[in-house]
C-alpha positions in Angstrom: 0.0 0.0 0.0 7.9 1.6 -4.1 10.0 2.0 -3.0 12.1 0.4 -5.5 15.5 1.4 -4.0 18.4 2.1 -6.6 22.3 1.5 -6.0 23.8 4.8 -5.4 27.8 5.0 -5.5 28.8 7.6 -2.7 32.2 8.2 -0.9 31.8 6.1 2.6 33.5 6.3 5.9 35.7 3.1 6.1 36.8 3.2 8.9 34.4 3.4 12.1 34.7 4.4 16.0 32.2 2.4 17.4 29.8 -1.0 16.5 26.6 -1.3 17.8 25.9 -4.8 20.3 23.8 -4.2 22.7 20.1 -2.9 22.6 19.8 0.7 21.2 17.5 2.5 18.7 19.7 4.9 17.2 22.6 5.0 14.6 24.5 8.6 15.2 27.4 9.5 12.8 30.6 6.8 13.0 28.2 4.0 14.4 26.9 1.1 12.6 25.4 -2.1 12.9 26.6 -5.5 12.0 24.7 -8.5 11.1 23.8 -10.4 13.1 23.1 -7.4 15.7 20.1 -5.5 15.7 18.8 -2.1 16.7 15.9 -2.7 19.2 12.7 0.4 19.8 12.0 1.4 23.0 9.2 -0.6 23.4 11.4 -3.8 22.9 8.7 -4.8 20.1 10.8 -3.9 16.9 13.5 -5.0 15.5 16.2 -3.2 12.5 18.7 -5.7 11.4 19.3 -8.1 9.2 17.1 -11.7 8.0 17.2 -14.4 5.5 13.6 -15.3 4.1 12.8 -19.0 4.1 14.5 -21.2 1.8 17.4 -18.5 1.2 20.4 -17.3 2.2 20.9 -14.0 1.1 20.3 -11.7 3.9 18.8 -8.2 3.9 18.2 -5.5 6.1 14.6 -5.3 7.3 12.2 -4.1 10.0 10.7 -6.8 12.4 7.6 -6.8 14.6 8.3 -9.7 17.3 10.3 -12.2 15.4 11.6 -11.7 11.7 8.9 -14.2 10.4 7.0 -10.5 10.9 8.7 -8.9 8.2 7.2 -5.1 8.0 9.9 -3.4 6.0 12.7 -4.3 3.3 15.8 -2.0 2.6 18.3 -3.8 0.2 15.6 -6.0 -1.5 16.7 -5.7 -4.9 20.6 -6.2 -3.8 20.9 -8.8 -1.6 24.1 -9.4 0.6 25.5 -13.0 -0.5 26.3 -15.9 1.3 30.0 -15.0 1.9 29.3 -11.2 2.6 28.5 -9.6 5.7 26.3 -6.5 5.9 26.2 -3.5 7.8 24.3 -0.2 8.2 25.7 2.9 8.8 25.6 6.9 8.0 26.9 7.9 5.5 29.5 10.5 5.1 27.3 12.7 3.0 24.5 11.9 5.9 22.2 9.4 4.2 21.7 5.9 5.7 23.2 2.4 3.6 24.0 -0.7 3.8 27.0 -1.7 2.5 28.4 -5.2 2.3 31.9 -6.5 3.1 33.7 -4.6 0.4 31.7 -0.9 1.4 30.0 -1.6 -1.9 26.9 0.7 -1.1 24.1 -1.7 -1.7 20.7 0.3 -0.3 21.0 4.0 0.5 17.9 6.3 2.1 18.8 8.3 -1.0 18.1 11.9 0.7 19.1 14.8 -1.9 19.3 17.4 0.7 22.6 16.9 3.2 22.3 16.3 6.7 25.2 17.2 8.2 25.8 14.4 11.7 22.4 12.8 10.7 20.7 10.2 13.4 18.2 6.7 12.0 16.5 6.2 14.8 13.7 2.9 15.1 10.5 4.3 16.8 7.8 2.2 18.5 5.4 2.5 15.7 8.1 0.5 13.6 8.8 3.6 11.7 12.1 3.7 10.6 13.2 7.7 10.6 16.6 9.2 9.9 16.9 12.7 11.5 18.7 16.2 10.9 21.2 16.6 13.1 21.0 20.2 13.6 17.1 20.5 13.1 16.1 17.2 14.5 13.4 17.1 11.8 12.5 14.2 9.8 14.4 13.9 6.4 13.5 10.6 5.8 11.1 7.6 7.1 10.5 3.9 6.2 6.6 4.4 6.7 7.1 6.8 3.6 9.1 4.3 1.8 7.6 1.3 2.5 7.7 -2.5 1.1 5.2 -4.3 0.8 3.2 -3.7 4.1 0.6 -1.4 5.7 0.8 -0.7 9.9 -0.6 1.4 12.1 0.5 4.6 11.8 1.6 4.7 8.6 0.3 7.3 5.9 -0.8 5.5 2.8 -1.7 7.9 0.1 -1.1 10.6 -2.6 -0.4 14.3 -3.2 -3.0 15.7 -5.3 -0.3 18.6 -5.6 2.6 16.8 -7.2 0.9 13.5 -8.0 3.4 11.4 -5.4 1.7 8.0 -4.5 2.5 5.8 -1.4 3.0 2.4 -3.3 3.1 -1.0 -1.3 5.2 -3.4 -3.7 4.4 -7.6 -2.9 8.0 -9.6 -2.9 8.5 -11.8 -5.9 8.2 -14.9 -3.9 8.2 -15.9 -0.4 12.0 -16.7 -0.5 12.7 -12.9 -2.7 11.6 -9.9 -1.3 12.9 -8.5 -4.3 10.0 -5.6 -6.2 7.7 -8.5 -7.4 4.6 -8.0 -9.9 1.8 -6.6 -8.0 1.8 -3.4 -6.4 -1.7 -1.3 -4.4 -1.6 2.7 -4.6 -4.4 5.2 -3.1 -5.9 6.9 -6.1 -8.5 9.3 -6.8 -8.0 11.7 -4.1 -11.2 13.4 -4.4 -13.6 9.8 -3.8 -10.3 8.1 -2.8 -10.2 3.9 -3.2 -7.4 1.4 -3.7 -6.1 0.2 -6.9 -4.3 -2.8 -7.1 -1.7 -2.9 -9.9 -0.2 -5.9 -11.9 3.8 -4.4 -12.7 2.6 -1.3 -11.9 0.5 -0.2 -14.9 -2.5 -2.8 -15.4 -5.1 -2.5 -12.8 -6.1 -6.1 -11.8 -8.7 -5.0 -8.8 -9.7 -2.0 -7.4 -11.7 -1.4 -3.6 -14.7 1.2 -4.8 -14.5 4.5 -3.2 -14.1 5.2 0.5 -17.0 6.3 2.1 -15.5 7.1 5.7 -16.2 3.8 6.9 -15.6 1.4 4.4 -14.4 1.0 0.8 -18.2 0.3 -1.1 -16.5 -1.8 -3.7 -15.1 -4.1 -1.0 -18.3 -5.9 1.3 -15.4 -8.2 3.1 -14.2 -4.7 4.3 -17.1 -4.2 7.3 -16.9 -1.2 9.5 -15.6 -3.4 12.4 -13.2 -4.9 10.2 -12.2 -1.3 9.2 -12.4 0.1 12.6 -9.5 2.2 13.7 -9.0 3.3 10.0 -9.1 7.2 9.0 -9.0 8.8 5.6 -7.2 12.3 6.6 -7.5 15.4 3.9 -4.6 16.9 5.1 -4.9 20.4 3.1 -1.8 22.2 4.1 0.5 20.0 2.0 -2.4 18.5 -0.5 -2.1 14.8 0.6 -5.0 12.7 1.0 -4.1 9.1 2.7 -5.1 6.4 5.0 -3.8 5.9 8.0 -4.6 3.2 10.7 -4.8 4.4 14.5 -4.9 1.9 17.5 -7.8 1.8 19.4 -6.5 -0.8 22.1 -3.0 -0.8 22.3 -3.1 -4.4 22.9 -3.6 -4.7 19.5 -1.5 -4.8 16.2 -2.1 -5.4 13.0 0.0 -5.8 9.6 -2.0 -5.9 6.1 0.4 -7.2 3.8 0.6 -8.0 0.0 1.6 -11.5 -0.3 3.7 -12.4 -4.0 -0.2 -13.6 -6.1 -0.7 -10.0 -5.2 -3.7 -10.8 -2.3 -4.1 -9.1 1.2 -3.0 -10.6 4.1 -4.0 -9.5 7.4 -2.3 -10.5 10.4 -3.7 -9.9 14.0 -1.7 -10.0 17.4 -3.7 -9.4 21.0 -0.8 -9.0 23.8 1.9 -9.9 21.1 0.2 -13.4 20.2 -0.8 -13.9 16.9 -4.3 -14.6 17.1 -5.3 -14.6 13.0 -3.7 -15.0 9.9 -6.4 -14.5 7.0 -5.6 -13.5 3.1 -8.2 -11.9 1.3 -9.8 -14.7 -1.7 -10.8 -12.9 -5.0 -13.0 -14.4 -7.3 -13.2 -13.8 -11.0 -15.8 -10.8 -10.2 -13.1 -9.2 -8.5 -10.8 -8.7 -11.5 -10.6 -5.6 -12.7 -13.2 -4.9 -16.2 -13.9 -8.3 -15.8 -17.7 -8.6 -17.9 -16.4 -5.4 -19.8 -17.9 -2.0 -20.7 -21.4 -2.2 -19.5 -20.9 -5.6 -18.4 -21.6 -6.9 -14.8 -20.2 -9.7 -12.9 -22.1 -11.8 -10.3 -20.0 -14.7 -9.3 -23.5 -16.3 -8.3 -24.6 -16.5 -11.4 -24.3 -18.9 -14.5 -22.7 -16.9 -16.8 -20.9 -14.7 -14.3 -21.2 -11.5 -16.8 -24.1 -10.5 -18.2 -25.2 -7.2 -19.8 -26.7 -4.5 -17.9 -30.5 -3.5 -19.2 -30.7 -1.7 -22.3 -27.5 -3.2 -23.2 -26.5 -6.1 -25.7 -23.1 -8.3 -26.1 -20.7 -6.4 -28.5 -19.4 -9.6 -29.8 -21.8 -12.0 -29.3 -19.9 -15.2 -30.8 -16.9 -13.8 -28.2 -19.7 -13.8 -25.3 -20.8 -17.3 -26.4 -17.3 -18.7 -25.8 -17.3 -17.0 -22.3 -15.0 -14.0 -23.4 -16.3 -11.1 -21.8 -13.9 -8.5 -22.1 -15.2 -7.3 -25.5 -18.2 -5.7 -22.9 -21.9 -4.8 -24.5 -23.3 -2.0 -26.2 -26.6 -0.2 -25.9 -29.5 -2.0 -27.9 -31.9 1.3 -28.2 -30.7 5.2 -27.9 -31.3 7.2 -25.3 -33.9 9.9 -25.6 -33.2 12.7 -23.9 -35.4 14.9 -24.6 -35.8 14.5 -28.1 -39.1 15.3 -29.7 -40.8 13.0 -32.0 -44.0 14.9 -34.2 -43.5 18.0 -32.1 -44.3 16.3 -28.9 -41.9 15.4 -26.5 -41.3 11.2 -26.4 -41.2 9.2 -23.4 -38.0 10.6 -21.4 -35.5 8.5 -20.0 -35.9 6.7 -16.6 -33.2 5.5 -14.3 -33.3 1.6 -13.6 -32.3 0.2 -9.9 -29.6 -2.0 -9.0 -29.3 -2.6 -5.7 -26.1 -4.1 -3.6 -23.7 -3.2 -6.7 -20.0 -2.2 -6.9 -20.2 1.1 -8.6 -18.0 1.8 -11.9 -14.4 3.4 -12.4 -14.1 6.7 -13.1 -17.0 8.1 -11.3 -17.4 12.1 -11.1 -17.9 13.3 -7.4 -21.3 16.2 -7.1 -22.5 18.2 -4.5 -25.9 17.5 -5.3 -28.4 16.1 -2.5 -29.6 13.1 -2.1 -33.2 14.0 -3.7 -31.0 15.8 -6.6 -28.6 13.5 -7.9 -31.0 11.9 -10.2 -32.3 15.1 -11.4 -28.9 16.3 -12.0 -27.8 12.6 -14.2 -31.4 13.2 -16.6 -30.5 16.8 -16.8 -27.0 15.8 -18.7 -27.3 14.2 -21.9 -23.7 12.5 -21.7 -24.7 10.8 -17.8 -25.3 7.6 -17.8 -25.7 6.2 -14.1 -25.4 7.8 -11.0 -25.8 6.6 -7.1 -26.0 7.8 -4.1 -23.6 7.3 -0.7 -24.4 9.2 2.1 -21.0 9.0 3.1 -19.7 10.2 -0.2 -22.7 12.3 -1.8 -23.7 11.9 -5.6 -21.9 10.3 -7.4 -22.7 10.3 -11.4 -20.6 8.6 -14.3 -20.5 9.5 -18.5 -18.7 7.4 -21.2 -18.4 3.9 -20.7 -19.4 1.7 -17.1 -16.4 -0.4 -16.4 -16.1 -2.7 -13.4 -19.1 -3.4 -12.1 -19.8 -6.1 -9.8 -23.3 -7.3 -8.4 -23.3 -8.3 -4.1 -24.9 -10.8 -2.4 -24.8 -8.1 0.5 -23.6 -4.6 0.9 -22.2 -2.4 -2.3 -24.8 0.6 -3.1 -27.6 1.3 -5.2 -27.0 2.2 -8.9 -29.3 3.7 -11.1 -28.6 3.2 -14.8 -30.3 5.7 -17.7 -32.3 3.4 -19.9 -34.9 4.4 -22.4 -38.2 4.3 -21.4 -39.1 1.8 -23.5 -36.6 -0.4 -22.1 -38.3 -0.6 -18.8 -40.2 -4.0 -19.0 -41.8 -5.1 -16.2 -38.2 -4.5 -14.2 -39.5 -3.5 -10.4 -37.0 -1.3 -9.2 -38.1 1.5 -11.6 -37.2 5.4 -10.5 -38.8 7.4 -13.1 -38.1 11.0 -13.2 -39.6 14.1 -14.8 -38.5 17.9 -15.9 
């Protein structure tokens, strides 16, 4: 929720005063660590050193809650130190923090533009990893804004609406490399802000449905208790909009992860004993355009995808051999408010579908409740629109893509349809000028 760290060649102390071996949080200017010691928070609940993942021997530095099977943060994923090399971490002369491995070949630097002369990396008790001006004391540079592939509390996942920078949260290629892997989950859409998921970082696979500040609608498994704790903050001074998780017992902790298939893994601790392990199952539904344009997906169903009313299969011989991606097409234009014979035709009506995943690129309004379908008719080029009362109106032109029908939860969405088009369909809002 990277990150991607790349090998930077700067002049390093060689030779150091002092070695870290006994519990500490902090790195000051001419200390270092050395595997296999560790930096330890305050709270005696984190860990900075270094790890091998299962089934591998290369070691990298990371960021452990409890035990390093609780891996929360990666430095030197994409450079690992090799079997016959031992790593340490250190400041850097020009005031950055790195990990260099036997031969001071800088492997993993914090890659700060802006010196800091006599720097401090200090390991808090969120698990935030922070390196710190040492004339200022101010934070230059922090983990939880670099992070690998894991979400925690505290943390600030999200973007700048300013300069378009995006908190990304990169999965490890396989539970032996923590190396970038393939799928990747970035906050987008500041102003009706949801979670895309990414496959190498420009093909979105899934996406959560807008936030409505309780739960992401697109995302039913996401209940408010199962959300509880989480905040999306509009932090106007410096044009960021992110998520951030705050806990409500402090008995509690919690680490949502992205796993190498690119699914969610949350992990639960009560009094520092894992108490549930559960990733997140997708179903074909989930996958991002999965029935198409105009196409909706109900894994309940036999075929999953059908067309929404008013709408027919593009291909049809493509829908037949259960290739959906082609999507439908409408099978009657709308009116709006044409006249036929110099009377005005039947106008347009809105048809209900209730417990739905709304589409992608939907266009926030600050129309009421009771005005949001006015609004939708009103506009020629709006197609659907729905209503959250955590979010407001929502309305949507151009093509409906991603839409998913719920057993429970989602929201109600009203598609335009011609009047004509209505049948004998039950949930029927029909609107006048």
């Amino acid at each position: 929720m990277d990150f991607t760290s790349v090998t930077l060649a700067f002049i390093i102390v060689c030779c150091f005063r002092q070695g870290l071996s006994t519990a500490n949080d902090t790195i000051t200017s001419g200390q270092f660590i050395r595997d296999p010691h560790t930096l330890i928070s305050a709270n005696s609940v984190f860990k900075l050193g270094f790890f091998s993942p299962q089934n591998s021997s290369y070691r990298y530095l990371g960021i452990w809650y409890l035990s390093d099977s609780n891996i929360i943060w990666v430095g030197n994923r994409n450079q690992p130190l090799t079997n016959n090399s031992s790593g340490q971490v250190q400041i850097s002369i020009d005031g950055n923090l790195v990990v260099l491995d036997s031969n001071k070949t800088v492997l993993w630097s914090s890659n700060v533009t802006r010196i800091a002369a006599n720097s401090t990396a200090k390991l808090l008790e969120t698990g935030n990893l922070v390196l710190l001006d040492g004339a200022t004391g101010q934070t230059i540079w922090e983990s939880f804004q670099h992070p690998s592939h894991a979400l925690v509390p505290k943390m600030k996942f999200g973007t700048n609406k300013r300069t378009g920078e995006k908190v990304r949260i990169t999965s490890w290629r396989s539970p032996s490399d923590p190396s970038v892997g393939y799928y990747s989950v970035t906050l987008e859409k500041p102003n009706t802000p949801e979670m895309f998921f990414w496959l190498n970082e420009t093909r979105p696979y899934h996406r959560s449905g807008p936030w409505n500040n309780q739960i992401f609608i697109g995302s039913p498994e996401m209940s408010p208790g199962y959300l509880n704790g989480w905040n999306m903050i509009n932090d106007i001074e410096d044009g960021t909009v992110y998520l951030s998780y705050n806990l409500l017992n402090q008995s509690y902790f919690g680490i949502m992860s992205l796993n190498p298939q690119g699914q969610i893994v949350c992990s639960w601790w009560i009094n520092e004993k894992l108490v549930q392990r559960m990733v997140v199952q997708r179903t074909p539904c989930d996958l991002y355009g999965y029935c198409g344009a105009f196409g909706t997906c109900n894994f309940q169903s036999s075929p999953i995808c059908s067309c929404l009313s008013g709408y027919k299969p593009k291909i049809v011989e493509e829908w037949h051999r259960k290739n959906w991606t082609s999507g439908c097409v409408r099978s009657e234009p709308l009116y709006c408010g044409e006249h036929t014979n110099g009377s005005e035709v039947s106008k347009d009506a809105f048809l209900k579908l209730e417990n739905m995943k709304v589409p992608d690129f939907v266009h926030w309004s600050d129309s009421l409740e009771d005005e949001c379908s006015a609004e939708c008719l009103e506009n020629c080029s709006c197609v659907a629109y729905a209503y959250d009362s955590g979010i407001g109106c929502m309305v949507w032109s151009g093509d409906l893509i991603d839409i998913q029908k719920f057993s429970s939860g989602g929201v109600d969405l009203y598609i335009r349809v011609p009047h004509s088009e209505l049948g004998t369909f039950l949930f029927v809002l029909l609107l006048s000028r």
